[in-house]
N, C-alpha and C positions, 0 to 999 in steps of 0.2 A: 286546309292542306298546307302543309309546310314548305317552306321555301327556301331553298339553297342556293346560297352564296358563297361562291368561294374567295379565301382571304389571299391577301398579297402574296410573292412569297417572303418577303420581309416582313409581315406579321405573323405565317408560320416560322421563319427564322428566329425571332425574338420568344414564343411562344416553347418554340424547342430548344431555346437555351435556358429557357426559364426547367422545364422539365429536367435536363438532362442536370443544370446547379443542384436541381431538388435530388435527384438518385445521388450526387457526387456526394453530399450534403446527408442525405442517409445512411450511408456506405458508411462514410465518415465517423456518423453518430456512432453506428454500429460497433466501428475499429473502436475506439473512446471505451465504448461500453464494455469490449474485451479485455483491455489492456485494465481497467478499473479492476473488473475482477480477478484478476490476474492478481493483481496487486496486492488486492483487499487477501488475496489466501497467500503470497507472500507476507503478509501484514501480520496476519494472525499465525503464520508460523513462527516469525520473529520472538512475536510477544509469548507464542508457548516456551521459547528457547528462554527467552526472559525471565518469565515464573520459574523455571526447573534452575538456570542457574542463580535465583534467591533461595530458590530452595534449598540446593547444596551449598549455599555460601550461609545461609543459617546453619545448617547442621551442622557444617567446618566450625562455625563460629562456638556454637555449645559447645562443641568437643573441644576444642583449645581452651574456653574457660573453665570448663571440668577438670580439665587436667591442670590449667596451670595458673588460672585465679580470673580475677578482674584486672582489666589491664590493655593495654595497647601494642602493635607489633608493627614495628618498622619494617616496613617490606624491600629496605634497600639494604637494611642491615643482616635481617633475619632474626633481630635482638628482639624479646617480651621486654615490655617493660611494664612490673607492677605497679598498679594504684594501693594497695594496701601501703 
């Protein structure tokens, strides 16, 4: 048969602060783990915003050299200027 002993209440005190760090400490993890994903799909919209404007800034780029050769453009001036 078993035998019951009851603990101090300063080792149920220590015992339930041990308990209650553990839930704060879970909770915790949990917010962490929101806020990651959160971010991670902030992340990955970034990087789509990313790819589509290389995209339009190649396409700009052919178009300007089909029309107006090999060459470099000063963006303070507005000036082409050919490599030919």
């Amino acid at each position: 048969m078993s035998k019951k002993i009851k603990l101090s209440e300063e080792e149920l005190k220590v015992l339930r602060e041990y308990q209650s760090t553990q839930n704060n400490i879970t909770f915790d993890l949990g917010q962490v783990d929101i806020q990651k994903a959160f971010l991670e799909g902030q992340r990955a919209s970034i990087l789509d915003g990313l790819a589509d404007l290389q995209e339009k800034s190649n396409k700009t780029a052919k178009e300007l050299q089909e029309k107006y050769g090999e060459g470099n453009i000063d963006l303070e001036t507005g000036e082409f200027i050919s490599s030919e």
